[in-house]
C-alpha positions in Angstrom: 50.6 73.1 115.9 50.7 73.6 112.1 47.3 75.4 111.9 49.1 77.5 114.6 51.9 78.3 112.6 49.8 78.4 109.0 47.5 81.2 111.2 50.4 83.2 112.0 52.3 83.7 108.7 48.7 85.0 107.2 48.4 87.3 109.6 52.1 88.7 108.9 51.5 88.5 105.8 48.3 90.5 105.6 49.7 93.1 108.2 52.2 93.7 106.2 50.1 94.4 102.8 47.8 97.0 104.9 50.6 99.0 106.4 52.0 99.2 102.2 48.7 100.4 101.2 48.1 103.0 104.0 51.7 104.5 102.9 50.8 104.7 99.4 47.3 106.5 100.3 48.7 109.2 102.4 51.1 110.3 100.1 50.3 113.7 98.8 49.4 113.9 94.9 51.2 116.2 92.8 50.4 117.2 89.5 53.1 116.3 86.7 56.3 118.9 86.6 55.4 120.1 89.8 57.9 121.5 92.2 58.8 122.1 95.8 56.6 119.2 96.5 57.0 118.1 100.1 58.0 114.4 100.5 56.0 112.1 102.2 56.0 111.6 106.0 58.0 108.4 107.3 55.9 105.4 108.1 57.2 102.7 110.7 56.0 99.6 110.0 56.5 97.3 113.0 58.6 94.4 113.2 57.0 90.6 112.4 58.1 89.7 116.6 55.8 92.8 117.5 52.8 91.7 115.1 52.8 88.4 116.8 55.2 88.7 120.0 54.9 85.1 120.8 55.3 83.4 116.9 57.1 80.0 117.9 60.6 78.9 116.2 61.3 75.6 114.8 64.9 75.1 116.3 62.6 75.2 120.2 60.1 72.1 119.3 61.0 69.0 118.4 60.4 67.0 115.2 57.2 65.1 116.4 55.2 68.6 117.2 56.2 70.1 113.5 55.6 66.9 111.3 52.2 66.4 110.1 49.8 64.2 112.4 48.7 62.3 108.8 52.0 61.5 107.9 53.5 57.9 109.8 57.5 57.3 109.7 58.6 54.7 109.0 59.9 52.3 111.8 63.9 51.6 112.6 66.9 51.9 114.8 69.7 54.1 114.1 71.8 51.1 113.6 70.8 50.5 110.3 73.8 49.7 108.3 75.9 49.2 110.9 75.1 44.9 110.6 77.8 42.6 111.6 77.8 40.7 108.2 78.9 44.3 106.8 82.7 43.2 108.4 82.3 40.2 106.4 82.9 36.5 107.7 85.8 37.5 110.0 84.1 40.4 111.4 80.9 38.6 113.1 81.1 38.4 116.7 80.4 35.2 118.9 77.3 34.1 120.9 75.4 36.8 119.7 72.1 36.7 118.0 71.9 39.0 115.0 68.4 40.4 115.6 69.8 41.8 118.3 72.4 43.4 117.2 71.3 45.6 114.1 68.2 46.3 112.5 68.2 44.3 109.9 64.9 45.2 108.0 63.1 47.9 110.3 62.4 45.4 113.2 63.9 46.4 116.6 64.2 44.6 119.5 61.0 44.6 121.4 59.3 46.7 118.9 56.6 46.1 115.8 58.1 45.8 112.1 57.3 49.3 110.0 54.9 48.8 107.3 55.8 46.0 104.2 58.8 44.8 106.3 58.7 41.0 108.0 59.7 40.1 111.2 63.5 38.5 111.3 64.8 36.3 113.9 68.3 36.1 114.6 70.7 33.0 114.7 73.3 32.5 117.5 77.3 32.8 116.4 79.1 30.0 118.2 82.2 28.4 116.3 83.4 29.3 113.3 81.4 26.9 111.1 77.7 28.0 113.0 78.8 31.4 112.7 79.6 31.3 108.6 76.3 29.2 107.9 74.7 31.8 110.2 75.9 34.6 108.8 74.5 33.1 105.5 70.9 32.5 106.6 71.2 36.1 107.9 71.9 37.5 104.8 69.2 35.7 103.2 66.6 36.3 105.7 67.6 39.3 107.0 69.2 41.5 104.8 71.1 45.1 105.8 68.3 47.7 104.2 71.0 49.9 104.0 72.8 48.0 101.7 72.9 48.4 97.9 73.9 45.6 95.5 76.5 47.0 92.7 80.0 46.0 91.7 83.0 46.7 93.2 86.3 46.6 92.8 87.3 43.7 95.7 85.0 41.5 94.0 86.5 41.3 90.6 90.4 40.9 91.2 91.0 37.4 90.0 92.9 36.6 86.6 91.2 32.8 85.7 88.7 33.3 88.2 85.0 35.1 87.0 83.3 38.0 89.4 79.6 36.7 90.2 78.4 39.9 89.3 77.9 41.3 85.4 79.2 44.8 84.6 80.1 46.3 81.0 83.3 46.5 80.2 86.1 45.4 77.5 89.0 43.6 78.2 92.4 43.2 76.3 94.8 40.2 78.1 97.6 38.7 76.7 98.4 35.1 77.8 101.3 32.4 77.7 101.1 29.1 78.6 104.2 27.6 78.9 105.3 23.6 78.5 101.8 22.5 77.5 102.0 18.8 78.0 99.3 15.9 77.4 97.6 18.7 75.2 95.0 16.2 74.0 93.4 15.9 76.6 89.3 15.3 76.8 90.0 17.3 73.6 89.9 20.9 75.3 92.9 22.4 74.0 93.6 20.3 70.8 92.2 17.5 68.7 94.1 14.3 68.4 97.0 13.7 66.7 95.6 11.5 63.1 94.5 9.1 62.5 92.6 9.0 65.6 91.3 13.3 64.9 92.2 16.5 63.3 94.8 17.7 65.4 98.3 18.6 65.1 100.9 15.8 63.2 104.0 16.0 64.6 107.2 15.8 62.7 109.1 13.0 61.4 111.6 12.0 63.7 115.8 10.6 63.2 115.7 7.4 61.2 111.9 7.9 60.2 110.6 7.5 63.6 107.0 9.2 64.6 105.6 10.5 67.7 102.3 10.3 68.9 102.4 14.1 70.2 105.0 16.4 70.4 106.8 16.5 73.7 105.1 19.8 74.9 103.4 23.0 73.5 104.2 26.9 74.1 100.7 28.8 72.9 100.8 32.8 73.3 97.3 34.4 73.0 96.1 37.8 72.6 92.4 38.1 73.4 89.8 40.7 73.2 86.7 40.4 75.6 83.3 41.9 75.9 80.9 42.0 78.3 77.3 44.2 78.1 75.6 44.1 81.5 71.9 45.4 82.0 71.0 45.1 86.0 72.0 41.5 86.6 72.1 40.1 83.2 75.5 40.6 80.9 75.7 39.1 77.7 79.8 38.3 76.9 82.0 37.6 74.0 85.5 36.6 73.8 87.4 36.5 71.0 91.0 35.3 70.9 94.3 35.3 68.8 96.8 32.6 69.0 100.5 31.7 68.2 101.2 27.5 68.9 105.1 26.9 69.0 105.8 23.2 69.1 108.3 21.0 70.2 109.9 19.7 67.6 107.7 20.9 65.2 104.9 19.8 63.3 105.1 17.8 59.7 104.0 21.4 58.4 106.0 23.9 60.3 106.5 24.6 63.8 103.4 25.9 64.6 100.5 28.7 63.4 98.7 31.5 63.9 94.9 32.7 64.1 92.0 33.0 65.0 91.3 30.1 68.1 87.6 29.7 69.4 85.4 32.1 70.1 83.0 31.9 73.4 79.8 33.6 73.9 77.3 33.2 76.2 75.3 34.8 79.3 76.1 35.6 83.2 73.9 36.8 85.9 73.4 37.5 89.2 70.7 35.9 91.2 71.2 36.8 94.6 73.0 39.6 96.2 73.9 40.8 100.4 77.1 41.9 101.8 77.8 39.4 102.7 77.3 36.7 99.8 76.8 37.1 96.1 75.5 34.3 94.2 76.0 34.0 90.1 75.2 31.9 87.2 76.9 31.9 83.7 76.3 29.7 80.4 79.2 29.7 77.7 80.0 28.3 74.5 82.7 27.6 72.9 82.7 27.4 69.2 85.0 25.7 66.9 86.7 28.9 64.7 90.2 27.9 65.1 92.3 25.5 62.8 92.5 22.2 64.3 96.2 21.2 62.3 98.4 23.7 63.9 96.5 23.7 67.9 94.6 26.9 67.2 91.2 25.1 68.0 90.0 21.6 69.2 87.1 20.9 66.4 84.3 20.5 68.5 81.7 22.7 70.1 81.0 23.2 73.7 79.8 24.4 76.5 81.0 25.7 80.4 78.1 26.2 82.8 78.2 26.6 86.6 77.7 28.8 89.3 79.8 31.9 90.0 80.1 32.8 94.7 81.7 35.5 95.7 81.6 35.7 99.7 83.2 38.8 101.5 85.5 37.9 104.4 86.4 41.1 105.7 86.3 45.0 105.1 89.4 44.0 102.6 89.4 40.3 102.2 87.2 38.7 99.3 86.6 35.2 98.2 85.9 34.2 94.4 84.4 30.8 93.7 84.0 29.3 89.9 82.3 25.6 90.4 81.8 25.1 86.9 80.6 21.7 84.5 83.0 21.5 80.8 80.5 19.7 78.1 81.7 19.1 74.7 79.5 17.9 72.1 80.6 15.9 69.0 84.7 15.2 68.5 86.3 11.6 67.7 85.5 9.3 70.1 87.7 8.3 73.3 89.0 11.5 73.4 85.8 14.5 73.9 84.6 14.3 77.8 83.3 16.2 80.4 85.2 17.7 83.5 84.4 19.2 86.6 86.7 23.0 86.7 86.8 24.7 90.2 88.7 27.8 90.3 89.5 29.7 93.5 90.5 33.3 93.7 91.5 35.0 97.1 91.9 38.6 96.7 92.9 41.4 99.7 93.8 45.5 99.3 97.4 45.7 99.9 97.6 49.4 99.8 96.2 52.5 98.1 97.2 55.9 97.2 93.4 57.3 98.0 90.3 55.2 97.8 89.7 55.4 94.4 93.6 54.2 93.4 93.6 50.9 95.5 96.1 48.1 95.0 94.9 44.3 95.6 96.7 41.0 95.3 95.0 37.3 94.9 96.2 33.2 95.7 94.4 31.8 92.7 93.8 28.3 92.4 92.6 26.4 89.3 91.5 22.5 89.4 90.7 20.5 86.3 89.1 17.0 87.3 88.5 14.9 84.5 85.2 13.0 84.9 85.7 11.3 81.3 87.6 11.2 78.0 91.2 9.9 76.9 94.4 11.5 75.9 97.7 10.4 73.4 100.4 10.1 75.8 104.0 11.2 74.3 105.4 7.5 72.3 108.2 7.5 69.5 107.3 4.7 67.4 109.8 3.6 65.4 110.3 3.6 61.3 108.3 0.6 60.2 105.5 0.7 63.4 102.0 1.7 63.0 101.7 4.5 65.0 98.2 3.1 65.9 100.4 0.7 67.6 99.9 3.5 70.7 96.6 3.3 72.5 95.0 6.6 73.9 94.8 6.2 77.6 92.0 6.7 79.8 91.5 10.2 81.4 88.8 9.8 84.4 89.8 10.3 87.2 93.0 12.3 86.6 93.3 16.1 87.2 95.3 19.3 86.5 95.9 21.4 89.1 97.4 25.3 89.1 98.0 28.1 91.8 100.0 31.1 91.9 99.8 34.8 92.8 98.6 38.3 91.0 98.5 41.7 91.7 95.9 44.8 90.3 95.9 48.3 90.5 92.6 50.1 89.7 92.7 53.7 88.7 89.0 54.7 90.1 86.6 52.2 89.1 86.6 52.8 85.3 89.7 50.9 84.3 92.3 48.6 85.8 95.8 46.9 85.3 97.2 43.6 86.3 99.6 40.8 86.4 99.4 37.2 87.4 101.3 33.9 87.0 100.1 30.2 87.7 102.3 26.8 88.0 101.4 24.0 87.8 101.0 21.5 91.4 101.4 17.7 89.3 103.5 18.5 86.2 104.3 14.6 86.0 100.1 14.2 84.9 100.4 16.6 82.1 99.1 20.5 82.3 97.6 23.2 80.6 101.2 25.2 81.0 103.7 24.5 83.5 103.8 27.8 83.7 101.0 30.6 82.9 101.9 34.2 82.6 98.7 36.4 82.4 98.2 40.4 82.2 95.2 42.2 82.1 93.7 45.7 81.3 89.9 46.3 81.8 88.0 49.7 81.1 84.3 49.8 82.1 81.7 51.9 81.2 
């Protein structure tokens, strides 16, 4: 069929250049200035349909008759990208098996796999639990083609909880945690009161008493965070500002300001579908602020876990931080490790157009204490040791937060955002009764 249509268009073409020729030749010649020279004699050229009355169109045969025999397609259903994990959890039907449904790497049913693909086999949907851990081993072993694994907004809407996925961007966020009891905790906030660390020394009490902390802590940070992102690999550093207002005061003032620790450290994603993302990050805290007035905790160290982020629905999204806290060196009871899951589930609530969406999160932060001690609030009176006091043990405690937030994006460059946290067991001690949180991010 092509040498058909190649055979053709030469011969037009070559008609065509022998009718031009014969024009010019039969014109007369005139010598230069002549006059009254009579103009050549029209020449009708015929039409291409007259050359070659029966020269085929393209619209009246179809594709398999013009594409080259040589030339193979590759294999697949016109369902691709139309997979039932691209609804998310909540959109996956029942007692179905996936590979029967969508084409999800160039397989159909009945058919032979294209060329470099593998064969997947589905996995039946029955119950909500089957169908979740089936929707799971569908995205690993038979991923949507069709999809392509980026960031997005849905993905990155919680305020204390991380996005699994890296992308460059800076981020200013101001902070107050409010009513910041049993601050000494594992040593993660602050350092012990002396002479057991380097932390704050309350003031002197009525009558010469002493306390062994002050009742509670207001700290109001201003932070300024970085993160460079190449593919699936981001690089991040966060550097904050602090103001600590105690209770009572301290023996040298109320409080102070500064510099608190700085974290750097590494996040990446390692797998990516629809319908699950799967992250890894590796932070370090190190010990920049001043330990006497709460702005630091003395010690160095490090945060690592794994960063989920599972899509529910076209608009629903799930954000999972299971992450281990490490801290090396510190005054023994006090430094140990705890186990930090954080929680963020974030839906679009409205938007003006796509690119102007507004989303609002539940977040939930838990802070299980797998080790360490803590001063517990004492008034010793004038004439005690306040070593009199005995830190108490920490394992098996836990601080626990949740509360609501809302973002608006303004296309995907940059985003604003508000969110508060309480606290769920005030009576153990918190990180803030209350957290206030907003947000502005600008990607690039």
């Amino acid at each position: 069929m092509n040498r058909r249509v190649t055979r053709s268009l030469n011969a037009l073409v070559g008609r065509w250049f022998l009718a031009t020729l014969l024009a010019f030749a039969g014109r007369p010649v005139t010598s230069h200035g002549q006059e009254g020279a009579a103009p050549p004699a029209p020449v009708d050229l015929p039409l291409p349909n007259q050359i070659i009355p029966d020269l085929p169109t393209l619209s009246s045969h179809p594709l398999a008759e013009i594409m080259d025999g040589n030339i193979t397609p590759v294999s697949g259903c016109a369902s691709c990208g139309s997979a039932p994990l691209g609804g998310g959890l909540g959109g996956m039907p029942r007692g179905a098996s996936g590979a029967s449904l969508y084409d999800p790497v160039g397989c159909c049913p009945g058919s032979e796999c294209g060329q470099g693909r593998t064969t997947c086999y589905g996995c039946e949907h029955d119950g909500f639990v089957a169908r979740m851990l089936c929707g799971v081993y569908e995205c690993l072993a038979c991923p949507d083609p069709c999809y392509e694994p980026g960031w997005r907004p849905i993905m990155d809407i919680g305020f204390f909880t991380e996005c699994a996925r890296p992308i460059s961007q800076q981020r200013v966020r101001m902070t107050a945690f409010q009513n910041m009891t049993n601050y000494t905790r594992n040593s993660y906030k602050m350092a012990a009161t002396p002479p057991w660390g380097i932390g704050p020394q309350p003031a002197v009490g009525k009558n010469g008493s002493l306390s062994t902390v002050a009742p509670s802590v207001n700290i109001y940070e201003a932070s300024l965070y970085t993160e460079i992102a190449a593919g699936n690999v981001g690089v991040i550093l966060d550097v904050p500002f602090l103001l600590t207002d105690f209770t009572g005061g301290l023996i040298k003032g109320s409080g102070g300001s500064g510099f608190g620790n700085i974290t750097t450290g590494i996040k990446s994603t390692i797998f990516d579908c629809e319908l699950l993302q799967i992250g890894w990050k590796t932070v370090t805290n190190l010990p920049v602020g001043v330990t006497m007035v709460g702005l630091g905790n003395g010690l160095t160290s490090m945060e690592i876990g794994g960063l989920i982020g599972v899509k529910v629905s076209e608009d629903t999204y799930l954000q999972v931080n299971l992450t281990e806290w490490i801290p090396f060196g510190g005054l023994m009871p006090f430094p140990g490790a705890m186990f930090i899951t954080r929680l963020s589930l974030n839906h679009k609530v409205w938007q003006a157009n796509p690119k102007i969406p507004v989303y609002m999160n539940l977040e939930y932060a838990g802070y299980f204490f797998q080790a360490g001690s803590y001063l517990p609030y004492a008034v010793v009176d004038s004439g005690t040791s306040i070593t009199s006091v005995l830190p108490l043990n920490s394992s098996g405690g836990s601080y626990q937060q949740l509360g609501p937030g809302i973002r608006m994006f303004m296309t995907e460059k940059m985003d604003a955002g508000f969110a508060a946290q309480f606290s769920l067991n005030p009576e153990s001690g918190s990180w803030g009764d209350q957290q206030y949180r907003v947000d502005f991010r600008f990607r690039y």
